[in-house]
C-alpha positions in Angstrom: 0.0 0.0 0.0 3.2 2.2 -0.6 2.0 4.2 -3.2 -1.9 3.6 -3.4 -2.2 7.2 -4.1 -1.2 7.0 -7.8 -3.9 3.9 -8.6 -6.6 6.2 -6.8 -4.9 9.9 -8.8 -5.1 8.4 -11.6 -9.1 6.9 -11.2 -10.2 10.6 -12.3 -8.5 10.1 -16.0 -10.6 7.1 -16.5 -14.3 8.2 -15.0 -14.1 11.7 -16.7 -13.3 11.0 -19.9 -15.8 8.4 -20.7 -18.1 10.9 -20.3 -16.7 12.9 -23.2 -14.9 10.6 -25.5 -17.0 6.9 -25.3 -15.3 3.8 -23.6 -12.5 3.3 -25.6 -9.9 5.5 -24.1 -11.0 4.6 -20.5 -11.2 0.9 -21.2 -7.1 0.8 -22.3 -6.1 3.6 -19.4 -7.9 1.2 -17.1 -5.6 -1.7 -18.6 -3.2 0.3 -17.7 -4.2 0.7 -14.0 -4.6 -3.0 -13.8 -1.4 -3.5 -14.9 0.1 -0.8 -12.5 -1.7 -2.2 -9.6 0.0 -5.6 -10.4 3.3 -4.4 -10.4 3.5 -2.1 -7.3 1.2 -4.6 -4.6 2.4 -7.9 -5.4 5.2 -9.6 -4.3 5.7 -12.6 -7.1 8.3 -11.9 -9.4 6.3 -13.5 -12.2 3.2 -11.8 -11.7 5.0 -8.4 -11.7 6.1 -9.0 -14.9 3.1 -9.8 -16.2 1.7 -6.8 -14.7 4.6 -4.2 -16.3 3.9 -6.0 -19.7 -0.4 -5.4 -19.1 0.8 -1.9 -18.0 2.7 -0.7 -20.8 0.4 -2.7 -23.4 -2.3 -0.7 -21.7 -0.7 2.7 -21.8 0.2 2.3 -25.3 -2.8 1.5 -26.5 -4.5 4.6 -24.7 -2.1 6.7 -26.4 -2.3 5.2 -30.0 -5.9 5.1 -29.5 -5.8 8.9 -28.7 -3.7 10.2 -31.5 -6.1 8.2 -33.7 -9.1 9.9 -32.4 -7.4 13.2 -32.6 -6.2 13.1 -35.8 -9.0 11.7 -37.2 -11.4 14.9 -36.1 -13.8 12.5 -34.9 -12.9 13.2 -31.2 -16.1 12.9 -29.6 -18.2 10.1 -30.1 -22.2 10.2 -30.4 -22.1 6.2 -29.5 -20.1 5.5 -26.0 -19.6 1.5 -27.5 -18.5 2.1 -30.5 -14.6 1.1 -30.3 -13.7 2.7 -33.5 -9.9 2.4 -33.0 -10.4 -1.1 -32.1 -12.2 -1.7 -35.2 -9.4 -0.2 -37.0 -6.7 -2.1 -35.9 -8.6 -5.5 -36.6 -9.4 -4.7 -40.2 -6.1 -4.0 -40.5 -4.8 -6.9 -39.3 -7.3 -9.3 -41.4 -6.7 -7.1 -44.7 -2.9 -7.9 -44.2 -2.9 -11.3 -43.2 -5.2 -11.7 -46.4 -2.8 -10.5 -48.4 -0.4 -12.5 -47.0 -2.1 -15.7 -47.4 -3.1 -14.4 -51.3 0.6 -14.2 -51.7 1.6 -17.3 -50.4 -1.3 -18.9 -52.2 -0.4 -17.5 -55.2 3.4 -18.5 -55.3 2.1 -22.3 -54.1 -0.4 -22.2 -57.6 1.9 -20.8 -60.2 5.1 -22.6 -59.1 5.6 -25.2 -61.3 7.2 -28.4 -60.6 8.9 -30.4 -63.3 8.1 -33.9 -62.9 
């Protein structure tokens, strides 16, 4: 309980925002604080770890998920669930692992093999 006071400081940037912004920004902050919480109050080694990894896998993904909303212009949300950034990142993912598997499938079809 050495340093409670940032979990609780920090409880603020998560309530208020979802207010204004939808529950996309909170729900990765909140990560974050999860992951925080791990790391300062436990005492395994192994679950410290996993809770700096959660942490910064948290943070960064409040702060990607920002820039994207504020460079996008489309800051403040008329739908609190809508988890446009989330939606983002997954068509992104599919669209490229598509064209990976196009690729591949395409070098497998058109390689010929003298027999």
């Amino acid at each position: 309980m050495r340093s409670l006071w940032i979990v609780v400081a920090l409880l603020p940037v998560i309530i208020v925002p979802s207010l204004f912004v939808g529950f996309e920004l909170p729900l990765y902050f909140g990560i974050a604080l999860i992951g925080l919480a791990f790391w300062l109050y436990s005492d395994d080694e192994a679950l410290k770890f996993i809770g700096t990894q959660v942490a910064r896998i948290g943070f960064i993904l409040s702060i990607v998920a920002f820039m994207y909303y504020f460079y996008s212009g489309q800051f403040f949300v008329t739908e609190p669930f809508e988890f446009r950034f989330l939606k983002v990142v997954i068509e992104f993912f599919i669209e490229f692992y598509m064209k990976v598997a196009n690729l591949i499938g395409t070098a497998i079809v058109e390689m010929r093999i003298p027999f």
